[in-house]
C-alpha positions in Angstrom: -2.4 -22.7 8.7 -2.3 -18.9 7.9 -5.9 -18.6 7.9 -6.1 -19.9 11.3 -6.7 -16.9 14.0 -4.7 -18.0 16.8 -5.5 -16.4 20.1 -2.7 -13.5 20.5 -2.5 -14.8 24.1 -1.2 -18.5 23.0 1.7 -16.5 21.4 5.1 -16.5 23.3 6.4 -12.9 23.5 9.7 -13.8 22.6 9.5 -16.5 20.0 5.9 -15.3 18.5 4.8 -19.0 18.2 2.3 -20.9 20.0 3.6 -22.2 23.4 4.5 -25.5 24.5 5.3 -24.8 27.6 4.1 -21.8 28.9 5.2 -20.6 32.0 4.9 -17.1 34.3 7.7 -15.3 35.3 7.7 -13.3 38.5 6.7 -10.0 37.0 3.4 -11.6 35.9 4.1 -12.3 32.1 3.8 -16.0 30.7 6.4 -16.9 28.5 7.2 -20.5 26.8 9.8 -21.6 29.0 12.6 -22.7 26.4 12.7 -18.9 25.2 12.6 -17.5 28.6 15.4 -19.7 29.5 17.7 -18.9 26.6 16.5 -15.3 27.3 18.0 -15.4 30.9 20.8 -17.6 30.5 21.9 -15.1 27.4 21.1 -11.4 28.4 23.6 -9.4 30.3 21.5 -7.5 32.4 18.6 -9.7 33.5 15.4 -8.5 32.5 12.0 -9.2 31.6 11.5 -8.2 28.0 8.0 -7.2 28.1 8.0 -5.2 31.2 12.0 -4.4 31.3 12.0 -5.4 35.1 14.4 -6.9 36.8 14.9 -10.6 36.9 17.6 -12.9 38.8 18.3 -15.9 36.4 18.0 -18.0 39.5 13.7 -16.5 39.5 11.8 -18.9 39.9 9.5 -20.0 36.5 5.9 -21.2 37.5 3.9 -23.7 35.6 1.0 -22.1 33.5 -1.2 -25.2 33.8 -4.5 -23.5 32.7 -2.8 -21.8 30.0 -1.0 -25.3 28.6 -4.5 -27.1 28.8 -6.1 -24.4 26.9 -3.8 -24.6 24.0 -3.7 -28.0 23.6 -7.5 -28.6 23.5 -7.4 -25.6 21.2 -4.5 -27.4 18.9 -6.8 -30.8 19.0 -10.2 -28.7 17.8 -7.7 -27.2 15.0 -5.4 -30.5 14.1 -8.1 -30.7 10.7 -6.5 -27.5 9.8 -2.9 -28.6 10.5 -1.7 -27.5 13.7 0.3 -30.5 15.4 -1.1 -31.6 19.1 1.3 -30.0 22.0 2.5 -33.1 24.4 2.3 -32.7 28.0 6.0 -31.3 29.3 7.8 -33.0 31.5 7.9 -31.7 34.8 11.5 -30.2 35.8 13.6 -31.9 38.0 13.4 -30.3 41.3 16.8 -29.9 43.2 15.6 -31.3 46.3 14.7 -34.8 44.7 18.2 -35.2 43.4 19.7 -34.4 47.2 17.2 -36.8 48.8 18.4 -39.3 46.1 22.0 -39.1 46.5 21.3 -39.3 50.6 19.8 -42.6 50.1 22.5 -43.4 48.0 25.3 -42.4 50.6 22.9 -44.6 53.5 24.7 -47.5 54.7 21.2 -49.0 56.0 20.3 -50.7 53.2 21.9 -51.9 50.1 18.1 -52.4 48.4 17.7 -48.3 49.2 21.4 -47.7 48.0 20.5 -49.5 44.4 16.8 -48.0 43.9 18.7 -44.7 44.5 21.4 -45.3 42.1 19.0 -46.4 39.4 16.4 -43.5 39.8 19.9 -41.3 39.4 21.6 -43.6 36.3 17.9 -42.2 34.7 17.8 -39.0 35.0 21.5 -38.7 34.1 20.9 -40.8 31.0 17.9 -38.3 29.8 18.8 -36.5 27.0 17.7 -33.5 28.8 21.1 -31.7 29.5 18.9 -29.7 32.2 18.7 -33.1 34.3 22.5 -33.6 34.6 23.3 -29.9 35.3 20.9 -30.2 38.6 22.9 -33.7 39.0 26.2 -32.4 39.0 25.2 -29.0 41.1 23.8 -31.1 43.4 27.3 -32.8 43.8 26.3 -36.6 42.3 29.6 -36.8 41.1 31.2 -36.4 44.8 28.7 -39.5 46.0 29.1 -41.3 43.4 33.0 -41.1 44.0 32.6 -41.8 47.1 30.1 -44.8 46.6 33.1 -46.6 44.3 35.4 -46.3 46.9 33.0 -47.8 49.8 32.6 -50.2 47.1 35.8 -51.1 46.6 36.6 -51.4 50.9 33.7 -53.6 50.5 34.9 -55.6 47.8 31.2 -55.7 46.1 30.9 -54.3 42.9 27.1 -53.9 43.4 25.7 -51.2 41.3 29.5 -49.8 40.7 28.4 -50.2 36.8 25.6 -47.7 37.7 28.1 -45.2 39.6 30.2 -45.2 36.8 27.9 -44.4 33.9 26.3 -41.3 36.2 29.9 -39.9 36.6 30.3 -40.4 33.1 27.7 -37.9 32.4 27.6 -35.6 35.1 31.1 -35.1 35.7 33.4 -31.2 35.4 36.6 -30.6 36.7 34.7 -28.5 39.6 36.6 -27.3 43.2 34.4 -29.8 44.8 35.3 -32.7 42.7 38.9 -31.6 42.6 38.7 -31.7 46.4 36.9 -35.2 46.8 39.7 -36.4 44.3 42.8 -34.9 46.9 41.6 -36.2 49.5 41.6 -39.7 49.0 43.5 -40.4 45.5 45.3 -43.6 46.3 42.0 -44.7 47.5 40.5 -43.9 44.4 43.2 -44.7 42.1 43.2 -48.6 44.2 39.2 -48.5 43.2 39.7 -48.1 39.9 42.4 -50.8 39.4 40.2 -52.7 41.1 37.3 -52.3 38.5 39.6 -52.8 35.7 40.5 -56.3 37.2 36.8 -57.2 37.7 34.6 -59.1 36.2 32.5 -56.1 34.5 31.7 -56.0 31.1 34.6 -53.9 29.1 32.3 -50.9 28.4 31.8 -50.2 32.0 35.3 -50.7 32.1 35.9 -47.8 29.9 33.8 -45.7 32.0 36.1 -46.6 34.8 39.2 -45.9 32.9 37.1 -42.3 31.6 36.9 -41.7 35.6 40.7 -42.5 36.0 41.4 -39.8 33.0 39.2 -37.4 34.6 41.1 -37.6 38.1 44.4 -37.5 37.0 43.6 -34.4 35.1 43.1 -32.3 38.2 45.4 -34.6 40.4 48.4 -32.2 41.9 51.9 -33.5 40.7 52.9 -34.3 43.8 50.8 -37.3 43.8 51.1 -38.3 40.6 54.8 -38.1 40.6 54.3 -41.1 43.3 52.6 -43.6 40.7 54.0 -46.7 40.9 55.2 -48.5 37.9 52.7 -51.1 38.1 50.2 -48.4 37.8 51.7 -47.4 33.8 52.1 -50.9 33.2 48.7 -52.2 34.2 47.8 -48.7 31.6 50.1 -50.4 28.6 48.4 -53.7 29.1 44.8 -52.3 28.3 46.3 -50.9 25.2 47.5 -54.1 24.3 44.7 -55.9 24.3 42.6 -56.5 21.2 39.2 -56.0 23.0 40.0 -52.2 24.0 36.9 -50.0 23.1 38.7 -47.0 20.9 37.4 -44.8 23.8 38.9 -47.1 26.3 42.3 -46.1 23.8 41.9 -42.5 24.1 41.6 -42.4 27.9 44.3 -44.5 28.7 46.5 -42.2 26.3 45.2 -39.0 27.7 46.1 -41.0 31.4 49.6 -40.9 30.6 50.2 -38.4 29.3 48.6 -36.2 31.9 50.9 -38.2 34.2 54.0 -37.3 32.0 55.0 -34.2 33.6 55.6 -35.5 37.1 58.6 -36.7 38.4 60.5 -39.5 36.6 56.9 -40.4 35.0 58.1 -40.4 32.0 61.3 -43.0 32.4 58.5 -45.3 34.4 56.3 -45.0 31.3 58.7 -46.2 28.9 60.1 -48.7 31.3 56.1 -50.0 31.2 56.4 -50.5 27.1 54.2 -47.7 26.1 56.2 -46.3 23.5 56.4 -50.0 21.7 52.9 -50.1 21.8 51.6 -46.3 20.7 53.8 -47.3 17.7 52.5 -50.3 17.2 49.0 -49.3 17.5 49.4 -46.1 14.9 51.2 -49.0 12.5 48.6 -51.0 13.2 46.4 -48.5 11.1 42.3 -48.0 11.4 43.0 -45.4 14.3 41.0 -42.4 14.2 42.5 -38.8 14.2 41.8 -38.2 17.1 43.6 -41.1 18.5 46.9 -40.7 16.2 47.1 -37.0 18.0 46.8 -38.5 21.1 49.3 -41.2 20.1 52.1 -38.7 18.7 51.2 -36.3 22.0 53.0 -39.1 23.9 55.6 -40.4 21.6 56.5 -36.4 22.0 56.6 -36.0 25.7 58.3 -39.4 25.9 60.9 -38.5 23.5 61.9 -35.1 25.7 63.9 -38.2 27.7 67.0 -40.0 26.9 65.1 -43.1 27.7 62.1 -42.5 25.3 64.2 -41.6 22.2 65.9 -44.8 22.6 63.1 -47.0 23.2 61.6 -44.9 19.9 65.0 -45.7 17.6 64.7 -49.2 19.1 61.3 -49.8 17.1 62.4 -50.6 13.6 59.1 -48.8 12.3 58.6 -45.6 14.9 60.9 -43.0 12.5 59.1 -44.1 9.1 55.7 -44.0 11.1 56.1 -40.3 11.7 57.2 -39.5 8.5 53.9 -41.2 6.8 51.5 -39.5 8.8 53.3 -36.1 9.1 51.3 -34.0 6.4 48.5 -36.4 6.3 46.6 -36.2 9.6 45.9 -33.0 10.8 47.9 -29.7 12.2 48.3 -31.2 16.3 49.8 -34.5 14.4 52.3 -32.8 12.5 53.1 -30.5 14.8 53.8 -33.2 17.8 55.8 -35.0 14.6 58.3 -32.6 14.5 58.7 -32.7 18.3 59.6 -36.1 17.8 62.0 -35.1 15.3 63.3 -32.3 16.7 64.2 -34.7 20.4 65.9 -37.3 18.1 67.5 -34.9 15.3 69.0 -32.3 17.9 69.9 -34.9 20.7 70.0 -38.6 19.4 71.6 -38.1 16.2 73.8 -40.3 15.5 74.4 -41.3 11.7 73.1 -43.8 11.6 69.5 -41.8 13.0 70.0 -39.3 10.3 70.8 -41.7 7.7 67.1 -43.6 8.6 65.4 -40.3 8.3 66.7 -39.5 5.2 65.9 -43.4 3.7 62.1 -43.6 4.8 61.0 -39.8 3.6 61.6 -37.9 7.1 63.8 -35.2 5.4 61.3 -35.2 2.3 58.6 -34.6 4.6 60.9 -31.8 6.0 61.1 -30.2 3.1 57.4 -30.3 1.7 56.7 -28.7 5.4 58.5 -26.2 4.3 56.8 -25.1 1.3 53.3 -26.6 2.5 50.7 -24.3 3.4 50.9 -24.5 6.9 51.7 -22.4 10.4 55.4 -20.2 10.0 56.4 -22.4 13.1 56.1 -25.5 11.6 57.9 -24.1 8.7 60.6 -22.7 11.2 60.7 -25.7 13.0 61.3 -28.0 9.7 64.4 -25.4 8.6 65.7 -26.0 12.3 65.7 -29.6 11.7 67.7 -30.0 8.0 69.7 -27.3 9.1 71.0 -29.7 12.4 72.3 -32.1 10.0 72.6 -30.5 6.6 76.1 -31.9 5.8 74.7 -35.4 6.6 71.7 -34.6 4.1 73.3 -32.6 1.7 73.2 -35.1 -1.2 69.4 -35.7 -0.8 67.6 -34.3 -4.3 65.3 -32.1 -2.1 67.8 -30.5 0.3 70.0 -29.0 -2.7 66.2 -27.0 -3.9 64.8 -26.0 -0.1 67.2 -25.8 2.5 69.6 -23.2 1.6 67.2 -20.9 -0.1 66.5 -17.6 1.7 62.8 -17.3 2.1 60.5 -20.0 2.6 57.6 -20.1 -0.3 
């Protein structure tokens, strides 16, 4: 292939190889257009890096058709030699088709326009090319798609609500616009999604419902959220319960509450629904991944901050052994939420009995190790805070006599 003389002019200026898809920028120099992209989306100062003219990143990049079809007759006449055949590029997605789309989609005149609409979108959004959902999501599809579920559910037809669901999926950010579609009308759109999750749709599209849900209630104000009803956390508990729960379906519904946590009496309403029973049970349950035990102890620790969540966490004969097995064994976020967990029950639900059951399953052993572990200086802090609430309780445990009353940690 080195012997090959390849015409200086199929070379891109940037990259020095042979073009794929060469395009002309507006100071007149033909570029391939993934280098030229990077280029602008990378540089500081916009400029063209032949000429050192000034660009906008928003220039326009024109096609170099005649250039394209050169080089690819030119790879064919060499592909004895070894040079691979260029494909035809794709042509980019133009702006004004996605708007025209999501018009048709927002058109109450026809439900056969609204569906051809919503599949020509679910396409491009499911391209692998992240450049098609970017234009989706500037071109606000997340807003009519939104909007879209909720006609949907005033309808009461879940016609191509699958479809709406698996665009949001992909297109979605936590944008102003999106933020302001979601305050405007979040009962609405909270009632939607309920209404999904008691449909007759197939459970993944479910979990891209319940994704949806996650996504609003992160950029939902508090003063909304603090208005959840109870059947709201419980309706949340009873999808973790069930066997059939995608693992993704698992991690949404956790993040759900807690993002909801902080509001109001959220937290009493979520234990009142069960969920702390069940995050223990599922983490006993074993076979979760990391990222769901951090997720898991994230809420047993925000739950515990109340009198009502430490005592529906002692009330599980497993939940203080759980903590101490994983403590140490999952990763940093895990065993820092552990000794949350400890920290609400040692300092204000500690009874003997409590102290006693952390010293029998390995809790104060765990304590201890933390302290000597390679790990943060909080979590060491945090550990000597801990023994140090109940050391006379403790004191005949073989570990404490070594660790807790030595002056530096190691």
């Amino acid at each position: 292939m080195d012997e090959i003389d390849i015409p200086q002019y199929f070379l891109c200026p940037i990259s020095l190889q042979i073009m794929r898809d060469p395009v002309t920028t507006v100071t007149g120099i033909t570029y391939d257009r993934e280098s030229i992209e990077q280029w602008l989306s990378t540089a500081e100062n916009s400029v063209c890096p032949v000429t050192k003219l000034p660009m906008s990143k928003s220039a326009g990049l024109t096609p170099n058709h005649m250039l394209r079809r050169l080089i690819q007759a030119w790879c064919i006449a060499n592909a004895k030699s070894g040079i691979d055949r260029i494909p035809t590029p794709k042509s980019p997605l133009h702006r004004s088709a996605v708007l025209k789309l999501i018009r048709a989609v927002g058109s109450r005149r026809s439900s056969a326009e609204n569906m051809e609409a919503l599949r020509k979108l679910d396409g491009l959004a499911s391209d692998v090319d992240d450049e098609n959902q970017q234009c989706l999501a500037e071109a606000g599809a997340a807003k009519s798609m939104i909007s879209y579920v909720m006609r949907r559910f005033d309808d009461g037809n879940l016609a191509g609500v699958d479809l709406a669901l698996r665009i949001l999926r992909l297109v979605w950010s936590p944008t102003a616009e999106n933020k302001q579609i979601v305050e405007e009308k979040p009962d609405v759109l909270f009632q939607s999604i309920l209404w999904i999750l008691n449909s007759k749709l197939e459970d993944s599209q479910k979990t891209d419902a319940l994704i949806l849900l996650k996504n609003a209630v992160e950029i939902s104000n508090s003063s909304f959220l603090e208005k959840l009803k109870p059947d709201f956390f419980k309706e949340m508990v009873r999808i973790l319960r069930l066997k059939s729960t995608a693992a993704a379906a698992k991690r949404a519904v956790l993040k759900i509450l807690i993002g909801s946590c902080p509001a109001g009496r959220n937290r009493a309403k979520i234990v009142e629904a069960g969920a702390v029973f069940e995050a223990i049970e599922m983490e006993m349950g074993g076979g979760e991944e990391k990222k769901t035990t951090e997720l898991i102890f994230s809420l047993l620790a925000q739950v515990c901050t109340c009198a009502e969540g430490r005592q529906e966490f002692l009330k599980h004969a497993g939940g203080v052994g759980m903590v101490a097995k994983r403590l140490m064994r999952v990763s940093a976020a895990t065993d820092d939420r552990g000794m949350c967990i400890y920290e609400s029950i040692a300092r204000y639900s500690g009874t003997r009995a409590v102290v006693g059951e952390m010293l029998t399953v390995g809790g104060v052993t765990k304590l201890c190790m933390m302290m000597q572990a390679d790990c943060d200086m909080y979590l060491k802090k945090k550990a000597r805070e801990i023994l140090k609430l109940h050391s006379k309780v403790w004191s005949n445990s073989p570990c404490i006599q070594l660790y807790l009353f030595t002056r530096y940690s190691r």
